[in-house]
SERO-4910 file (N, C-alpha, C, O; in steps of 0.05 Angstrom, whole numbers):
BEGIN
 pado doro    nc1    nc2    nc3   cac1   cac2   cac3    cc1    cc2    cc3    oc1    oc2    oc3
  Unk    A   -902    392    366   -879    388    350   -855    378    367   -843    360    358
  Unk    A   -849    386    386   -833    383    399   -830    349    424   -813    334    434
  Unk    A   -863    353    422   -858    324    430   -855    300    413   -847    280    424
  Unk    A   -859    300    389   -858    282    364   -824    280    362   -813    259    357
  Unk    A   -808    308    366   -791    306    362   -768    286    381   -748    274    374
  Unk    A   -782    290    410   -765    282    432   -777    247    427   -763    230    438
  Unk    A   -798    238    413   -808    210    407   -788    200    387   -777    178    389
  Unk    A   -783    218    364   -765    204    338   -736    199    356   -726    177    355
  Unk    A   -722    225    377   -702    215    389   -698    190    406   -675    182    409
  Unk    A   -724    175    419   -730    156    441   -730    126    410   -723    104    416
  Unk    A   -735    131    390   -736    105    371   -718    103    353   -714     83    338
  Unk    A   -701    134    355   -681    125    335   -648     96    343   -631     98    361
  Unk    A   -650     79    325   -636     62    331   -605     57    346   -590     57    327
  Unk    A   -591     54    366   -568     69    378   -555     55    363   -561     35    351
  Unk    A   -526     71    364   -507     64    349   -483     60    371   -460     70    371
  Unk    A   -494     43    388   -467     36    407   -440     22    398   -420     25    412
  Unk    A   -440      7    374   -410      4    371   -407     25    351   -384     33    358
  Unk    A   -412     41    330   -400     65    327   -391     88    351   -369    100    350
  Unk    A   -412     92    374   -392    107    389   -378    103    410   -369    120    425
  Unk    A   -375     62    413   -358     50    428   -327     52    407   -304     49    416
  Unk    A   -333     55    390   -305     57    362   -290     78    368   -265     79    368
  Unk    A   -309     99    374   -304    127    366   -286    135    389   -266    147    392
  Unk    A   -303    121    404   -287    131    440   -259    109    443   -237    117    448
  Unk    A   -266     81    439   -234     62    438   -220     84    418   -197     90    424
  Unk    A   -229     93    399   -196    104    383   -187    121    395   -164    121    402
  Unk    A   -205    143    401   -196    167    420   -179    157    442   -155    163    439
  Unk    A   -182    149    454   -172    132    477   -151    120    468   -131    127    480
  Unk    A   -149    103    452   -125     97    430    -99    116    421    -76    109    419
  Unk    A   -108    139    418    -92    156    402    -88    171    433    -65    163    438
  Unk    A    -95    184    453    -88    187    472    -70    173    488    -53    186    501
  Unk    A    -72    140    490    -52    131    497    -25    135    474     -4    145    482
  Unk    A    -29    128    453      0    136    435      6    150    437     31    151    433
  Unk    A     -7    174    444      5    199    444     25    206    474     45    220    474
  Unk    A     13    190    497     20    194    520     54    179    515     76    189    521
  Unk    A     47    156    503     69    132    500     90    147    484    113    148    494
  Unk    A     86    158    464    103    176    446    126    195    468    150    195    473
  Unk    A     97    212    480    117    236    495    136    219    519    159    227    523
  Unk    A    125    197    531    144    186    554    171    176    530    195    175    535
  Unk    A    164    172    515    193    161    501    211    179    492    229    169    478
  Unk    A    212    209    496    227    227    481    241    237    504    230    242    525
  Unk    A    261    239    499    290    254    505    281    281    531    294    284    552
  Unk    A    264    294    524    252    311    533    241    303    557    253    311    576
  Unk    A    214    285    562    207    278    578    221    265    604    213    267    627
  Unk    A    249    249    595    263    246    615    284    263    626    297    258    646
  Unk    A    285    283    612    303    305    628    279    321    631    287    344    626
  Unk    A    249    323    637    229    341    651    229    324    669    226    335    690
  Unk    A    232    297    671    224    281    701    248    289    719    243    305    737
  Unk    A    264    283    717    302    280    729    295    315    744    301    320    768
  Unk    A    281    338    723    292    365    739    272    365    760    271    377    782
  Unk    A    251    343    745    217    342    770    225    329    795    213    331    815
  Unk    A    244    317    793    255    301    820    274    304    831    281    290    850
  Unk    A    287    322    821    316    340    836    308    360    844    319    371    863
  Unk    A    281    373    830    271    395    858    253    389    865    239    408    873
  Unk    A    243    364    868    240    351    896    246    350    916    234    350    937
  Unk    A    278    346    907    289    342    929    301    363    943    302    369    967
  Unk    A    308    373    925    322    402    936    306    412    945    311    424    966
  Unk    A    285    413    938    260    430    962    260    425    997    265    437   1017
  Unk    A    250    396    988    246    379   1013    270    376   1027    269    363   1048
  Unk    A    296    387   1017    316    375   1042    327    403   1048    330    410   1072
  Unk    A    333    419   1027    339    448   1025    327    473   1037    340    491   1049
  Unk    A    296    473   1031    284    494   1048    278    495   1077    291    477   1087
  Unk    A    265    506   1091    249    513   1119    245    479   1122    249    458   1109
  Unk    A    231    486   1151    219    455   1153    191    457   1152    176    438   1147
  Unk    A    184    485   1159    163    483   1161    140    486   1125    116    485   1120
  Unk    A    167    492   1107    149    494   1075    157    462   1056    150    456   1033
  Unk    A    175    443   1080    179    418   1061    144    401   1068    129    407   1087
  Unk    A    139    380   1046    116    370   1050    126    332   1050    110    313   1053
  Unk    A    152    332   1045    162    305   1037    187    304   1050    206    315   1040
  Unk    A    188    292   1071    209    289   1088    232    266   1069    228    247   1054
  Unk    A    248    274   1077    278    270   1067    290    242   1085    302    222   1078
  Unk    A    281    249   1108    287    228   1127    272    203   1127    279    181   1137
  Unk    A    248    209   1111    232    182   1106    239    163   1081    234    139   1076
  Unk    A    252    178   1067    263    170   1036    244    186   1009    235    177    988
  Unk    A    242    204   1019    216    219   1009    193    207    993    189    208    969
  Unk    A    177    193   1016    155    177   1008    131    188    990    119    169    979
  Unk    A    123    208    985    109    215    975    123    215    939    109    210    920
  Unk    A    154    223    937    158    229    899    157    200    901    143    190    884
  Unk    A    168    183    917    166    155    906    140    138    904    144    116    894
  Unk    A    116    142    911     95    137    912     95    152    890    103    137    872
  Unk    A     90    178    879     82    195    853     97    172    833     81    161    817
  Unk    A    120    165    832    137    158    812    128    120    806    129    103    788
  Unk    A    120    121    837    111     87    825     87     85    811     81     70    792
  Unk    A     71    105    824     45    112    805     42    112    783     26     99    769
  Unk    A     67    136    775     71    133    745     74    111    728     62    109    707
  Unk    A     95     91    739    108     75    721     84     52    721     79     36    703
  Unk    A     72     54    741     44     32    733     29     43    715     14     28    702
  Unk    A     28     66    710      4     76    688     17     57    668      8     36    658
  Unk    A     52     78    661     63     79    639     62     55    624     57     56    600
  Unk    A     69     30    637     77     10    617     54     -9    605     56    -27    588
  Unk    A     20      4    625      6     -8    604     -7      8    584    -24     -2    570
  Unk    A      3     37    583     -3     59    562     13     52    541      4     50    517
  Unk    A     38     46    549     63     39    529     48     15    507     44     17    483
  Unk    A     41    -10    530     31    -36    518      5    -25    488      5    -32    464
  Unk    A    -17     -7    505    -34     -5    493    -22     -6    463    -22    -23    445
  Unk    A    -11     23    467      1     36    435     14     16    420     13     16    396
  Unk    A     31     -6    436     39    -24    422     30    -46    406     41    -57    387
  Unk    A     -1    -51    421    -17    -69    412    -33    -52    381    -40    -60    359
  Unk    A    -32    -28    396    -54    -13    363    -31    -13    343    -41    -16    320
  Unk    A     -3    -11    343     13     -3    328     20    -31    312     29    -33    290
  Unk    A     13    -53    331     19    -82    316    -16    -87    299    -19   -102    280
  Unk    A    -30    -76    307    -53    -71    303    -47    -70    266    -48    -88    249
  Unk    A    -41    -36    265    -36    -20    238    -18    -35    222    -14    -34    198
  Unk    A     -5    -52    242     22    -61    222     13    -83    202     19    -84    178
  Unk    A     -1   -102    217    -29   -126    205    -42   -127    179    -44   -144    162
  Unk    A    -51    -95    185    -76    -83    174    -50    -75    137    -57    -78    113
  Unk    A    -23    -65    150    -11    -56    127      3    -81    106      4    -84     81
  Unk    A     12    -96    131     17   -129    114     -7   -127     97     -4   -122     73
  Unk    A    -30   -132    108    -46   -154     94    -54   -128     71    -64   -140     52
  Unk    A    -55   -110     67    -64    -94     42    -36    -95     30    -38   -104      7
  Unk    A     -8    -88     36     21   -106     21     10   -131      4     10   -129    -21
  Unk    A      2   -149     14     -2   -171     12    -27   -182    -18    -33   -201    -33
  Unk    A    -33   -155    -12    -69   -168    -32    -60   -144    -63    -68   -147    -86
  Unk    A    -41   -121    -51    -35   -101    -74     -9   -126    -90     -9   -131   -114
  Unk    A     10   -139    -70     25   -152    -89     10   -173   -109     11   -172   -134
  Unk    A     -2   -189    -96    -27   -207   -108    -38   -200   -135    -38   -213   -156
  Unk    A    -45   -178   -131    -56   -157   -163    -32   -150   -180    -33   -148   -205
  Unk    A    -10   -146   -164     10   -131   -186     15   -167   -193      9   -173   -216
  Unk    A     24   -184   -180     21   -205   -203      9   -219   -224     17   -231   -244
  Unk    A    -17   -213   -212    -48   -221   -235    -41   -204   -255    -43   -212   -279
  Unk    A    -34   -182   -249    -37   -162   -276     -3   -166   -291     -1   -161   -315
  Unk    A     21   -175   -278     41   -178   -288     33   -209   -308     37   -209   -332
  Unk    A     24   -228   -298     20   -255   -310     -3   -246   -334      0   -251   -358
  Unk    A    -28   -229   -321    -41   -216   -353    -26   -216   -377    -26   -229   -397
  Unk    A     -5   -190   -365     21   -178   -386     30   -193   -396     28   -195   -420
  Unk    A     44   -210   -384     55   -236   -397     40   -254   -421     47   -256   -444
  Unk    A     15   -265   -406      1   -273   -432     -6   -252   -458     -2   -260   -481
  Unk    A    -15   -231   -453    -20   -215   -478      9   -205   -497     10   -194   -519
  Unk    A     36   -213   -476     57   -206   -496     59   -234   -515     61   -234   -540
  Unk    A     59   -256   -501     60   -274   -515     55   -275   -534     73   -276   -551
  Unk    A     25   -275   -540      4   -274   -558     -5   -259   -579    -21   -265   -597
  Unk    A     13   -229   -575     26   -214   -597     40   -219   -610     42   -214   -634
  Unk    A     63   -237   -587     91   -246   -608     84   -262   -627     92   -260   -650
  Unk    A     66   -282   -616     47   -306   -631     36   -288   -658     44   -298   -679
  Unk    A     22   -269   -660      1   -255   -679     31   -243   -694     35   -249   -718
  Unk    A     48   -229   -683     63   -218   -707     82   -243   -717     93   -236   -738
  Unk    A     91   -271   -708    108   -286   -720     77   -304   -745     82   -318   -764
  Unk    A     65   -301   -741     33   -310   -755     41   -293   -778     47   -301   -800
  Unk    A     38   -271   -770     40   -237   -792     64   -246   -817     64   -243   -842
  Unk    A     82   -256   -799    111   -250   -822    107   -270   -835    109   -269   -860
  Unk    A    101   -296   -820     99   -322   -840     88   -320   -863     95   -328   -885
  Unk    A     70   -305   -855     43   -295   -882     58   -281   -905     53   -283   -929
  Unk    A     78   -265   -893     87   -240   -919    106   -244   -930    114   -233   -950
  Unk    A    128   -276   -909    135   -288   -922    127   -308   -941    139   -307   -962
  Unk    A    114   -321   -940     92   -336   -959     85   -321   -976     98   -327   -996
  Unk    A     69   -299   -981     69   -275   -999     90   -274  -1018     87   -275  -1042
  Unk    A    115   -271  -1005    133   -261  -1021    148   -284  -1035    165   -280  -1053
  Unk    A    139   -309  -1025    157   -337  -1036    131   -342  -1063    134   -349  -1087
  Unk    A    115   -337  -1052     88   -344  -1065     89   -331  -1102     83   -344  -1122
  Unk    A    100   -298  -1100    110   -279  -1123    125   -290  -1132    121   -302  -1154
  Unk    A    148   -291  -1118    164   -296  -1128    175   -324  -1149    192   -323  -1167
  Unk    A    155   -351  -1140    142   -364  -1146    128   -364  -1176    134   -377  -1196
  Unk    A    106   -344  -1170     92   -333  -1197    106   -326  -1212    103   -336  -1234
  Unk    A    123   -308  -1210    140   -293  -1228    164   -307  -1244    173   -300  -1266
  Unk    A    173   -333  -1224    187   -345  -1235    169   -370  -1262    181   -377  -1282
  Unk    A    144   -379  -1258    125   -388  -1269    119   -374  -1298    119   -389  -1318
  Unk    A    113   -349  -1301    111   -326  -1316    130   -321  -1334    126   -311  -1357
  Unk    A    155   -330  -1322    175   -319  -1346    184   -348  -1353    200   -349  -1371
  Unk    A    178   -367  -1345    180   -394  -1364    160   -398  -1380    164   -403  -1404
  Unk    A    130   -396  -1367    116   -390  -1392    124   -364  -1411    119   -372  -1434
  Unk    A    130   -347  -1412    146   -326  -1427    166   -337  -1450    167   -330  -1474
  Unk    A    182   -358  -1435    200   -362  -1458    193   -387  -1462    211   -396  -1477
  Unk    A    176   -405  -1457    164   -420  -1475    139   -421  -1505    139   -434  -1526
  Unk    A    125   -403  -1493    116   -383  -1502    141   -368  -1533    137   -373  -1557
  Unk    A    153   -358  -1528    168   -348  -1543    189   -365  -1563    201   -358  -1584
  Unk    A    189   -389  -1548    196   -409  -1567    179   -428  -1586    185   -449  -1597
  Unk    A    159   -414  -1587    139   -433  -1595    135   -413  -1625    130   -421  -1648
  Unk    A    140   -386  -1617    136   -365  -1635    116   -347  -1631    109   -331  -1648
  Unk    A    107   -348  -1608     81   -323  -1601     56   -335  -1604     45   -330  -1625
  Unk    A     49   -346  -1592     14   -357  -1610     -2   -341  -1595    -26   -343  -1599
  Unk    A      5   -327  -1580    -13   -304  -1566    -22   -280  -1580    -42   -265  -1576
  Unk    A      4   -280  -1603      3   -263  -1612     19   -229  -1604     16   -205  -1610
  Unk    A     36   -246  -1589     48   -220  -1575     50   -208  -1553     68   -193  -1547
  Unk    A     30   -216  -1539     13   -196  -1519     36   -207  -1496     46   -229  -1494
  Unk    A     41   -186  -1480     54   -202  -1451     37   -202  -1436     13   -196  -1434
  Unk    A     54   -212  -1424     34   -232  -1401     38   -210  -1370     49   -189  -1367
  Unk    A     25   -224  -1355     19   -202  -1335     30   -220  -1310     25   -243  -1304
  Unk    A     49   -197  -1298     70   -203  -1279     57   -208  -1249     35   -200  -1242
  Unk    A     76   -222  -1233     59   -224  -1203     61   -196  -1186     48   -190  -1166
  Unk    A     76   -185  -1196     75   -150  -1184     43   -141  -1203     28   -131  -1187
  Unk    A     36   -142  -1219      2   -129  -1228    -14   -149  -1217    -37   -142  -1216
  Unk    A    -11   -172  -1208    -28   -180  -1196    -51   -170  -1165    -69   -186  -1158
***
């Protein structure tokens, strides 16, 4: 069993850009994170007290407990410090590049959500139209309806009093109005 097992591990397919991803982000977010802390307020008054007792060490104590001579220009914090600033500004860059990165990534989904809210605003548009269209359709109708009665009714009562001038040959009966219709 166990060798079958160590065989399915030797064929299972690698997933080197998933855990080349996995490690660039890490690495990613480590540099931002580094880039973050060098930019705060904090960090440069921890460097300033890191290099004032530097100095005060190195010029202040024994001679025999300084490790960074004073008289040399204290070669060693300035080596530490140039060190640094070479890391720093392509840590800085990194974060900058991922952060223009996210920014891309946020345009272009801005970009495709406005896209939709217009498709669906120009939708709106046409289906208001097209209501207005169906209810000005509606009234014409109930206007027509009502010109239409009114019409009849006016029809109705001329036959009525023609009818009644004639002397009834109906016999009486009235006639039936465009409201019982």
């Amino acid at each position: 069993m166990m060798a079958r097992a160590s065989e399915l591990r030797g064929r299972r397919p690698r997933m080197d850009t998933a855990g080349g991803a996995r490690d660039r982000d890490r690495f990613g977010r480590a540099t931002e994170w580094i880039a973050r802390a060098m930019g705060t307020p904090w960090f440069l008054i921890g460097l300033t007290l890191f290099c004032v007792a530097w100095m005060a060490w190195n010029s202040l104590m024994p001679e025999q407990w300084r490790f960074d001579s004073a008289a040399l220009g204290f070669t060693a914090l300035t080596l530490m410090l140039s060190l640094q600033a070479s890391y720093a500004a392509p840590l800085i860059l990194l974060a900058q590049n991922r952060q223009d990165d996210r920014d891309r990534v946020a345009m272009e989904q801005d970009r495709q959500r406005a896209e939709r809210n217009l498709a669906d605003t120009e939708y709106l548009a046409r289906e208001i139209v097209a209501l207005r269209m169906a209810l000005t359709e509606v009234e014409e109708r109930i206007v027509s309806r009502d010109a239409l009665r009114e019409e009849l009714r006016a029809l109705l009562e001329r036959l009525d009093e023609r009818d009644a001038e004639r002397g009834g040959e109906r016999g009486g009966e009235p006639r039936a109005t465009a409201g019982d219709a």
